[in-house]
N, C-alpha and C positions, 0 to 999 in steps of 0.2 A: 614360431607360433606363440610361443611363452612370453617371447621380446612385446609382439603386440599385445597381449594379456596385460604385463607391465607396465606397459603405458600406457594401457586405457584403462587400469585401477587407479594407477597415480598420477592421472592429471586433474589437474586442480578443480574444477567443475561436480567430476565424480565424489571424487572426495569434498569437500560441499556441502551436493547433495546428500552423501549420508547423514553427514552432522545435523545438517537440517532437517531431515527424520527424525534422527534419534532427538533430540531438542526438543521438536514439532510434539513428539509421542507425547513426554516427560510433559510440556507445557499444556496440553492439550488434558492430560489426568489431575493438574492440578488447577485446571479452569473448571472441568467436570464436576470435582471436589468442592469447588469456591457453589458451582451452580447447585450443586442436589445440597450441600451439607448447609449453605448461609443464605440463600438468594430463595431456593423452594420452598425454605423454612418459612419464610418471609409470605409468600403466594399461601400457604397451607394457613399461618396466622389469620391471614385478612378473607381467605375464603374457606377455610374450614377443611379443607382435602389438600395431602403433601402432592398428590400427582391426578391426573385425570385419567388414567389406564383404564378404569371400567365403567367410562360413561361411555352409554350406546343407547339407541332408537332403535325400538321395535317397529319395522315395516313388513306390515304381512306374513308375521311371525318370523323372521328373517331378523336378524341385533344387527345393527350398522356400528360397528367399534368404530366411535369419532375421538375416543380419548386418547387413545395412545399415538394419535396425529397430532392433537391438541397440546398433549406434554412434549411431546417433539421436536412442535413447531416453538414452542415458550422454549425452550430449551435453548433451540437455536438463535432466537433472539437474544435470548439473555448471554450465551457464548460469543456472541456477535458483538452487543454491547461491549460486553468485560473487553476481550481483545481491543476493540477501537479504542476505548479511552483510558483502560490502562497500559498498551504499547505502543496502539498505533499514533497516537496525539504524542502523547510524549516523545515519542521517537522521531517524530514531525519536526516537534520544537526542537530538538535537540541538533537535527540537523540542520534546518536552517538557522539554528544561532551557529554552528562550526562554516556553514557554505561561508567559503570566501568570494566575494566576485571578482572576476578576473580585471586588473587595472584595464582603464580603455585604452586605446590604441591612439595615439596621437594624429592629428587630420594627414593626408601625406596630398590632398589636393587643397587649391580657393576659387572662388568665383572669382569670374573674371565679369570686372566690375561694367564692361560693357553688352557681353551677350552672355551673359551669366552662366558661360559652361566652366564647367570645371576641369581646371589644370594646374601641372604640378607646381608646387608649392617655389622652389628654384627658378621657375620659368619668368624672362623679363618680357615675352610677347606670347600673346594667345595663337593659340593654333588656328584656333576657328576664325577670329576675325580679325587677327595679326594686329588689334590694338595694344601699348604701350601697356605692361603693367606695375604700378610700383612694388 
C-alpha cells in the first residue's frame, strides 16, 4: 500500500503539478499587485474612482450591485492582458526561435516517367507498366 503511495507522489506529472501550483499561486499575487497597485491606479486617474464596488441601481427600492462585477470583470481583463503579453508572447517567440525543424526525409520513390506512378528509387522497370526506366 505504501509502495503504491510512492509512486504515485513521485511520478513526474504529480510532481509538476505541485510546482505549477506553487508558481501559478506566487505569479498569480504578483500580477494581482502589478493590477490593483500600477494598472487601477491608472483607471482611478482618468475616471476619478480606484474601483467600482459601490455603483448600484435602484430598482423598486431593491440596489442592483453592478460594481463589484464591473471591477471584476476589468480586473480580469487586465490579468488577462498582463499574462498574454508579458509570458505568453514572449514565451511564443522564444520557442519558436529554439523549435528546430526536423531535417526532411530524402524521396525513397520517382515517377515513372511514363504512367507517372511512383516506384522505388533502385528500380530499372515499372511495376505498373513494365516501362524501361533510367
Amino acid at each position: 500500500m505504501l509502495k503504491g503511495f510512492r509512486d504515485f507522489i513521485l511520478r513526474g506529472n504529480v510532481v509538476d503539478l505541485a510546482v505549477a501550483v506553487v508558481i501559478g499561486t506566487a505569479f498569480g499575487a504578483v500580477v494581482t499587485a502589478f493590477t490593483k497597485g500600477i494598472i487601477m491606479q491608472f483607471v482611478a486617474a482618468l475616471i476619478k474612482t480606484p474601483d467600482f464596488d459601490k455603483l448600484a441601481v435602484d430598482l423598486h427600492g431593491t440596489p442592483i450591485q453592478y460594481g463589484a462585477f464591473l471591477t471584476a470583470t476589468l480586473n480580469f481583463l487586465i490579468i488577462a492582458a498582463v499574462i498574454y503579453f508579458f509570458v505568453v508572447m514572449p514565451l511564443n517567440y522564444l520557442m519558436a526561435r529554439f523549435k528546430k525543424n526536423p531535417p526532411a526525409e530524402p524521396p525513397s520513390t520517382k515517377p515513372c516517367p511514363e504512367c507517372l506512378s511512383d516506384i522505388p528509387l533502385a528500380a530499372h522497370r515499372c511495376k505498373f507498366c513494365a516501362q524501361p526506366v533510367a
